[in-house]
C-alpha positions as CSV (number, residue, x, y, z in Angstrom):
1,X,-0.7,9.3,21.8
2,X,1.0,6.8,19.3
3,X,2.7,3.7,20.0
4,X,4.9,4.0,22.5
5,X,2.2,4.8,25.3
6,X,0.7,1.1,24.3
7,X,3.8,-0.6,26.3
8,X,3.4,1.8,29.7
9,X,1.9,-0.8,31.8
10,X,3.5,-3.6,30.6
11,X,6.8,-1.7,30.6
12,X,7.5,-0.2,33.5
13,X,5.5,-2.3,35.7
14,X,7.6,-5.0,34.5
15,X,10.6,-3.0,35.7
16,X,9.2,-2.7,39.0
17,X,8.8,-6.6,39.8
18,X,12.1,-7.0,38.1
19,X,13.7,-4.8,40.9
20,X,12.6,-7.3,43.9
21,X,13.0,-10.0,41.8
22,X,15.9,-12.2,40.2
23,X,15.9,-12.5,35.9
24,X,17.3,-15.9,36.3
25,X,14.8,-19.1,37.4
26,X,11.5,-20.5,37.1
27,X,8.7,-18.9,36.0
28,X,5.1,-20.4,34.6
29,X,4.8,-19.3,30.8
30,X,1.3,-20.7,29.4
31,X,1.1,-23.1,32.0
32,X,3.9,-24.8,32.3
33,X,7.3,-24.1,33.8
34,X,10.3,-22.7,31.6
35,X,13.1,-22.1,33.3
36,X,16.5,-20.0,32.5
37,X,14.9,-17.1,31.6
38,X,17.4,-14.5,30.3
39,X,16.7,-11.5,29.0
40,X,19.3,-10.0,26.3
41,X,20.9,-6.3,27.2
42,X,18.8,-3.4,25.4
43,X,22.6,-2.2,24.4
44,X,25.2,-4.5,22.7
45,X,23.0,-4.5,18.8
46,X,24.2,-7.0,17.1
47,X,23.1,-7.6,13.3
48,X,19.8,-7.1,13.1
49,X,18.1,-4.2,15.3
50,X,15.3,-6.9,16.6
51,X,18.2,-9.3,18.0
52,X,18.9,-7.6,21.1
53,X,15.4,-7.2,22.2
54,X,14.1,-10.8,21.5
55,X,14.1,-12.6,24.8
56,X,16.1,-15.8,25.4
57,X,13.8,-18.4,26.8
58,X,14.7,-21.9,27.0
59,X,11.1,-23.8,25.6
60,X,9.2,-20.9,24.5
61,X,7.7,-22.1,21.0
62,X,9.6,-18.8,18.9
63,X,13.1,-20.2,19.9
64,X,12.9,-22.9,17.0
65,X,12.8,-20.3,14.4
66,X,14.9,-17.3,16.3
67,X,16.9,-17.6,13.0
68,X,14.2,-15.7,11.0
69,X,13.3,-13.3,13.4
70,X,16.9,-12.1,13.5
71,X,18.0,-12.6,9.7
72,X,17.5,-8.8,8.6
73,X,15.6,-7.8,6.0
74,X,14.3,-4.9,4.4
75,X,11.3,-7.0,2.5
76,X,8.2,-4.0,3.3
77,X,10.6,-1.4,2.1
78,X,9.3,-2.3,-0.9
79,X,5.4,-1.7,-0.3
80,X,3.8,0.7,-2.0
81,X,1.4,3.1,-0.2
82,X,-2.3,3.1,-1.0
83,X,-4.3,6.1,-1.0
84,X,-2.3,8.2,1.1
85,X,-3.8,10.9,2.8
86,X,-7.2,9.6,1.7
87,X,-8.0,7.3,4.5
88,X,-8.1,7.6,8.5
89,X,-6.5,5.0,10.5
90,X,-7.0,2.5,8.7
91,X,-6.9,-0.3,11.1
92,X,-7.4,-3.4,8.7
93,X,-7.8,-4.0,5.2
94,X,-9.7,-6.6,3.6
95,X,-10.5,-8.0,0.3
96,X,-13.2,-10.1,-1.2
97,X,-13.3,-13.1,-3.7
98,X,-14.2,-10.7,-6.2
99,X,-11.2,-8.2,-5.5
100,X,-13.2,-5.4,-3.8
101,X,-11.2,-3.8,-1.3
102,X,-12.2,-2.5,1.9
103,X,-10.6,0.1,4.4
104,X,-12.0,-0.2,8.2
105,X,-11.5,3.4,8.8
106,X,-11.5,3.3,13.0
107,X,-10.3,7.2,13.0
108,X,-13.4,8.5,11.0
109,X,-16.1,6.0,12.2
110,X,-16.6,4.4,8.1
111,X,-15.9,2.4,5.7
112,X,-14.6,3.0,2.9
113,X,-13.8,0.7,-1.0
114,X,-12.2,0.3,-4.0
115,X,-14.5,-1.6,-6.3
116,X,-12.5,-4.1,-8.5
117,X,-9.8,-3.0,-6.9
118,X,-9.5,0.0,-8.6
119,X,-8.1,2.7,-6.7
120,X,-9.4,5.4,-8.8
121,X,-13.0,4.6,-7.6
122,X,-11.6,4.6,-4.0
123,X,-15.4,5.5,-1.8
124,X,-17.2,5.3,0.8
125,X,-18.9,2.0,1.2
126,X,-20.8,2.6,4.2
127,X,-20.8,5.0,7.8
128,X,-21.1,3.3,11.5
129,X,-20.4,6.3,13.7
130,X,-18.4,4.8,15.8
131,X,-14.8,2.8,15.5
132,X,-14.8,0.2,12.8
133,X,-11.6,-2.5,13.4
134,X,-11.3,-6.0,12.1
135,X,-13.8,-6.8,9.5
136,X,-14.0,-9.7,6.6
137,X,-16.6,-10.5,3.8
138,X,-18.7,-13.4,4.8
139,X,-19.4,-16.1,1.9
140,X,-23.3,-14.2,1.3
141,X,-21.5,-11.1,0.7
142,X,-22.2,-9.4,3.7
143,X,-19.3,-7.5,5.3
144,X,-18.6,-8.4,9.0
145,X,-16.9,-6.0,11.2
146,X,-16.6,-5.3,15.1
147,X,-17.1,-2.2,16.1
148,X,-15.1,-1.0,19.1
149,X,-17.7,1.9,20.0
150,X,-21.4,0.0,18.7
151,X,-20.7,-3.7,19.3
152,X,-20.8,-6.7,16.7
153,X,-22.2,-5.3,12.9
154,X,-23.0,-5.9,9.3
155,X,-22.8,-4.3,6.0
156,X,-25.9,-6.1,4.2
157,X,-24.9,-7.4,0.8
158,X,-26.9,-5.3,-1.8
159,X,-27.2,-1.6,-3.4
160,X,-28.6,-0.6,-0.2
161,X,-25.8,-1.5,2.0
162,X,-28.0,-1.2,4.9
163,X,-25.6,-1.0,7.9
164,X,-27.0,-3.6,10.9
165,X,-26.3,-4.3,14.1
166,X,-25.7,-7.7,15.8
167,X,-24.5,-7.9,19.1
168,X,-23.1,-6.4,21.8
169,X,-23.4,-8.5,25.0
170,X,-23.9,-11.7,26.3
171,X,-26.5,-14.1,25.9
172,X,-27.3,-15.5,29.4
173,X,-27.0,-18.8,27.9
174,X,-23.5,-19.0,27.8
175,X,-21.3,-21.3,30.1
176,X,-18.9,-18.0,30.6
177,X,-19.8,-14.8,31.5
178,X,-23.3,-15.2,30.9
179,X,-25.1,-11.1,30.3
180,X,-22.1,-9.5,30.4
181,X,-21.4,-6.4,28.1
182,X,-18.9,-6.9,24.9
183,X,-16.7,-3.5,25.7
184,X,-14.4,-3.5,23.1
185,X,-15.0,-5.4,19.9
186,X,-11.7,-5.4,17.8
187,X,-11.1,-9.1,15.6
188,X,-13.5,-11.1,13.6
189,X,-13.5,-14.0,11.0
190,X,-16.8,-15.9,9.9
191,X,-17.3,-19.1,9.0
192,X,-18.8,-20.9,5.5
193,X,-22.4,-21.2,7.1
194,X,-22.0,-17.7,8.8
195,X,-21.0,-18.2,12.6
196,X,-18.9,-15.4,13.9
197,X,-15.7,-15.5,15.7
198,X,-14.5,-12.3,17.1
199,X,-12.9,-10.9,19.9
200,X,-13.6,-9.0,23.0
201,X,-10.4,-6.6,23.3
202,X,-10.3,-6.1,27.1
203,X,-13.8,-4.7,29.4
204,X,-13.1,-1.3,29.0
205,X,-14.4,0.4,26.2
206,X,-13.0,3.3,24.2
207,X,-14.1,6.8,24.5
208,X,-14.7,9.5,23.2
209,X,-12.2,12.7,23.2
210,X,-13.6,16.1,22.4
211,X,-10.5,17.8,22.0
212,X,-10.1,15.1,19.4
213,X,-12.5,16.0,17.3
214,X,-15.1,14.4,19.2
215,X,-13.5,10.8,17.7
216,X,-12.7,7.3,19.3
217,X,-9.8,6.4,20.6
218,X,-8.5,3.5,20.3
219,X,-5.1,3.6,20.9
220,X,-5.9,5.1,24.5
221,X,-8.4,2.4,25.6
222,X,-5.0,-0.1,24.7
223,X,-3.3,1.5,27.3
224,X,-6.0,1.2,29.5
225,X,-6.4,-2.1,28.9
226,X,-2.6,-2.9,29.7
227,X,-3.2,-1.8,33.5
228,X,-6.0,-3.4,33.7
229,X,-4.5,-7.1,32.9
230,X,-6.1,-9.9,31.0
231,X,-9.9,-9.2,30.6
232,X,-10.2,-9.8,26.4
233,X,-12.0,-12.7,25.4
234,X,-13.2,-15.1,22.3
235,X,-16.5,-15.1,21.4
236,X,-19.1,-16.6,19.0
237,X,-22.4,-15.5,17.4
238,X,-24.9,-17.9,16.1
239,X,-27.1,-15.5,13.6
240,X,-29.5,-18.9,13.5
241,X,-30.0,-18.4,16.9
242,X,-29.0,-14.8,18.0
243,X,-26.7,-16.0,20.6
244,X,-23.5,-14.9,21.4
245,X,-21.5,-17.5,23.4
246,X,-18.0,-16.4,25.4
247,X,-15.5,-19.2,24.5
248,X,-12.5,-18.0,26.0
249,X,-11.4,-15.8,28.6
250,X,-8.2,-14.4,30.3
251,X,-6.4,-13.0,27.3
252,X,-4.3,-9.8,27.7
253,X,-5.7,-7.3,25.3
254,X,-7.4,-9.9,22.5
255,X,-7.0,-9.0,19.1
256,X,-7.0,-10.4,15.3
257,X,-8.9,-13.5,14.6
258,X,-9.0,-16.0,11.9
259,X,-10.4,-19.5,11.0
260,X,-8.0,-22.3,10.0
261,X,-9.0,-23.8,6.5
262,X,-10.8,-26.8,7.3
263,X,-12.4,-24.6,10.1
264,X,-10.9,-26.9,13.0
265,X,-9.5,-23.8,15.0
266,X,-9.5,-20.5,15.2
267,X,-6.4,-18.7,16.8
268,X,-6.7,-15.4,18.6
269,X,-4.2,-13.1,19.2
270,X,-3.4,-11.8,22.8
271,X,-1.4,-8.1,22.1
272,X,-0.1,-7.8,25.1
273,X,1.0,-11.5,26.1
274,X,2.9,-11.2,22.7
275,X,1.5,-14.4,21.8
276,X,-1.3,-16.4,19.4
277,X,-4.0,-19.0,21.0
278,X,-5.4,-22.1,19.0
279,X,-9.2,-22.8,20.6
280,X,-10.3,-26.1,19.0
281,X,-13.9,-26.3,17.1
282,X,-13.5,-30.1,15.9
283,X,-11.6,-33.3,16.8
284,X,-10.4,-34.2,20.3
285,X,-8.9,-31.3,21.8
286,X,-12.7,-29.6,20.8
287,X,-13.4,-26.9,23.6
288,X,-9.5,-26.6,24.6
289,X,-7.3,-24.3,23.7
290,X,-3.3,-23.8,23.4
291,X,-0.2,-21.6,22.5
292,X,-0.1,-21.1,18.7
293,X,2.7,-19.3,18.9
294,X,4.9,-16.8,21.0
295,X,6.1,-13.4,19.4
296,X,9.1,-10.8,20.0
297,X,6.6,-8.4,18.8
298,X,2.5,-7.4,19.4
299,X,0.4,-9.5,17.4
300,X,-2.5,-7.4,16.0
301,X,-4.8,-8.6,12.6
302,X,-4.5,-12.5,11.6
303,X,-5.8,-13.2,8.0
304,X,-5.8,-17.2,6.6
305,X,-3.3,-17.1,3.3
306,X,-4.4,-19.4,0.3
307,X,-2.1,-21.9,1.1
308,X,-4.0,-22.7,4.3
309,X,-0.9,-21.3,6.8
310,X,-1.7,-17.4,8.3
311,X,-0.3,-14.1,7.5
312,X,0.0,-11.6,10.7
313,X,0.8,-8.4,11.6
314,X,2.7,-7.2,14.4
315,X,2.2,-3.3,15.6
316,X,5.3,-2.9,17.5
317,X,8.7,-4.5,18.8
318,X,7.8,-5.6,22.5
319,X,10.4,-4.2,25.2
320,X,11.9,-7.5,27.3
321,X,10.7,-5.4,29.9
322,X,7.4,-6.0,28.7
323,X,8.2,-9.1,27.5
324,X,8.9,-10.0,31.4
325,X,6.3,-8.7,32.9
326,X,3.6,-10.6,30.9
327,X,4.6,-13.6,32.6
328,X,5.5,-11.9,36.3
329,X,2.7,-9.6,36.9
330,X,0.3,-10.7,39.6
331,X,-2.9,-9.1,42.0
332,X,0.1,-7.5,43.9
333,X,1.2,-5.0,41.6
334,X,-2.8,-3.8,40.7
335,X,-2.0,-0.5,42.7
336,X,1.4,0.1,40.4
337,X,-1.0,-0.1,37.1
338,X,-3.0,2.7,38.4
339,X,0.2,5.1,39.4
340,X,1.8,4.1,35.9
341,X,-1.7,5.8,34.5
342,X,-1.2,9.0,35.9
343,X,2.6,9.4,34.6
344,X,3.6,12.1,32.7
345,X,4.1,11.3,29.2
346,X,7.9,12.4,28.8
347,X,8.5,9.6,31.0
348,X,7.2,6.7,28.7
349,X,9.0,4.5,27.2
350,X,9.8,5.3,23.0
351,X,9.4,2.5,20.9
352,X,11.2,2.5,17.4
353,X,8.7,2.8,14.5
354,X,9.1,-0.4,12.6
355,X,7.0,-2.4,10.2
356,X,6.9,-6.2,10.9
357,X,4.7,-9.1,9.1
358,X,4.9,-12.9,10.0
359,X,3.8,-15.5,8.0
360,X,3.2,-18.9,10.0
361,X,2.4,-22.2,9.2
362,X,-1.3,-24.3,9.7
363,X,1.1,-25.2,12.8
364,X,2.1,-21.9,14.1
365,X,5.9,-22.0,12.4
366,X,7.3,-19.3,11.4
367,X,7.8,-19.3,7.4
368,X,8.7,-16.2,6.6
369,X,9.2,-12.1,7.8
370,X,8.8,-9.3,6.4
371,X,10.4,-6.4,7.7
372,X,10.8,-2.9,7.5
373,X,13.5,-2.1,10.4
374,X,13.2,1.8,10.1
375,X,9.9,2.2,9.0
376,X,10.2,4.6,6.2
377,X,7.5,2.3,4.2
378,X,5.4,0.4,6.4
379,X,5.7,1.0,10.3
380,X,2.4,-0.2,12.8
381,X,1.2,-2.8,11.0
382,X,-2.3,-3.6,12.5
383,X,-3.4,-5.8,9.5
384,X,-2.1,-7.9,6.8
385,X,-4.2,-9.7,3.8
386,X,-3.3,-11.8,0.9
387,X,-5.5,-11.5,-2.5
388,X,-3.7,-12.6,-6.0
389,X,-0.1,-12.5,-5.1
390,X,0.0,-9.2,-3.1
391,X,-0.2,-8.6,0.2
392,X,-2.2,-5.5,1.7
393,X,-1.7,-3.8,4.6
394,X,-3.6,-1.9,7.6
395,X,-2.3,1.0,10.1
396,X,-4.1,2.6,12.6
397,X,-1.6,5.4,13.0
398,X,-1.5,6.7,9.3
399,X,-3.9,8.2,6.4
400,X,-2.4,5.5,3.9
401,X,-2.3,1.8,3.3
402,X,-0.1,-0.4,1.5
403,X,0.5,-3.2,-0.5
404,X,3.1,-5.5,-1.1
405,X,4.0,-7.8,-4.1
406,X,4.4,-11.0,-3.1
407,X,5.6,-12.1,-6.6
């Protein structure tokens, strides 16, 4: 399965409600009510190929800067691959202050490196057996990642790189969702004294396929997780105390993660909801959360850039349909989830491979995007990291990475 069977919930059950329903009115968006919602004709391109799939919507926070989502662009047409054919679904690539490089490999269950940044030593760094996603260097050295299939885990920092494990549920201390199980590990980020933010995808966890090699797979729990609505979460781990706190709950499919630079916030992204969340850590709003900013695309890996703003990666275009239905679908339409699972695949919806990358602001603003509308460099972007002027870039649906000059 590949990209186009992540939007089959969302998609077509959006469809549905849009049958009984009008496209014109009031509807809540994150709270509050926005009202003349139009969505633009799938026919009728104009310019640039996104333009007539972005969604009109009077107040949603990505109407300010609609003139850089449609200005085209063929920026990541000028990536250059890294290592290709030498790495398996690569979901997200990180880099330390020393320039190592580090490839989450979620297709074969390891990690792999480049030392120095030196391709030519490209090797494995380290095996978990299971489905390595987001990871990031913590300032001790020791490499962070959330495992999809084991839970919340560690590469020590050392010769010995001794693989450890850290969490995977609960503690019964916490104000939400006190024992329960942490299914589906995807996004982390770590602060300077070594708490962990990550994120709880959705409470289905992926499984195993024997006819696929006896691998994980991810992209099939995603689709899952779209009929089953908004179960991700936010959650922290204390390694002081062992405790692993749930900080935020309801968000449709919860993905990348990152801190802000004075460690005030951390935003989440929410795939499916096509949007970013801002939960507070200091100052007044501490222990409240907000839109960060709202997407015509799925947000997948958030990374901090040097300049303090955040670079992100965006898998896939997000149908209007989709779009729609995010902010329409209720308890009714539970039952039309579970018929939408059992479709035949020929009747999914296609979506066109394209590589997208958003730089925002400390504020959520859009700065800059980088696109690659056909996708014959970088298409299903899943991360997106900046180290000394270049930008690098995960998939989980290819055996390369790339990078990108920013200079």
């Amino acid at each position: 399965m590949r990209a186009g069977e992540f939007f089959l919930g969302v998609a077509l059950a959006g469809l549905a409600v849009a049958l009984g329903r009008r496209l014109q009115g009031s509807i809540p968006v994150g709270g509050n009510v926005v009202t003349q919602v139009k969505i633009m004709p799938i026919l009728n391109v104009s310019g640039c190929p996104l333009e007539s799939r972005l969604p009109s919507v009077e107040g949603w926070p990505f109407e300010d800067d609609a003139a850089i989502w449609r200005q085209p662009n063929r920026s990541l047409v000028e990536a250059v691959e890294l290592l290709g054919g030498k790495l398996d679904r690569p979901e997200t690539v990180t880099v330390d202050a020393q320039g190592n490089v580090y490839f989450m490999e979620q297709g074969a269950g390891r990690i792999s490196w480049a030392p120095g940044g030196d391709l030519s030593k490209h090797e494995l760094f380290a095996t978990t057996g299971g489905s390595p996603l987001g990871g990031v260097v913590s300032e001790a050295g020791d490499l962070i990642f959330a495992d999809a299939a084991k839970g919340l885990m560690m590469v020590e920092h050392g010769p010995k790189r001794v693989v450890r494990f850290l969490t995977d549920r609960v503690s019964l201390s916490s104000p939400l969702d006190p024992g329960t199980t942490v299914a589906f590990p995807d996004g982390v980020t770590v602060t300077r004294d070594g708490t962990v933010y990550f994120s709880d995808a959705a409470s289905l966890p992926p499984q195993r396929y024997p006819s696929k090699g006896d691998r994980f797979e991810v992209v099939e729990a995603v689709t899952d997780a779209v009929l089953m609505g908004p179960t991700g979460r936010l959650l922290r781990y204390s390694p002081l105390l062992g405790e692993t706190t749930v900080l935020m709950t309801g968000l449709w499919f919860a993905n990348g993660v990152a801190l802000s630079y004075d460690e005030t916030f951390v935003l989440v992204a929410g795939s499916i909801e096509n949007r970013v969340h801002r939960y507070w850590l200091q100052g007044p709003k501490r222990g409240t959360h907000e839109v960060f900013a709202v997407l015509p695309g799925v947000p997948d890996g958030i990374a901090l850039a040097p300049d303090g703003g955040f670079w992100l990666a965006l898998f896939a275009e997000l149908p209007p349909l989709a779009t729609y239905a995010c902010t329409r679908l209720e308890g009714s339409v539970i039952p039309l989830r579970a018929i939408l699972a059992r479709l035949p695949r020929a009747l999914l919806p296609r979506i066109r491979p394209v590589g997208m990358v958003a730089k925002l602001s400390s504020e959520g603003k859009v700065l800059r995007f980088l696109l690659d509308e056909d996708g014959s460099t970088v298409r299903t972007c899943t991360s997106a990291v900046e180290h000394a002027g270049k930008l690098y870039l995960g998939n989980v649906d290819s055996t390369a990475a790339a990078v990108l000059s920013l200079r």
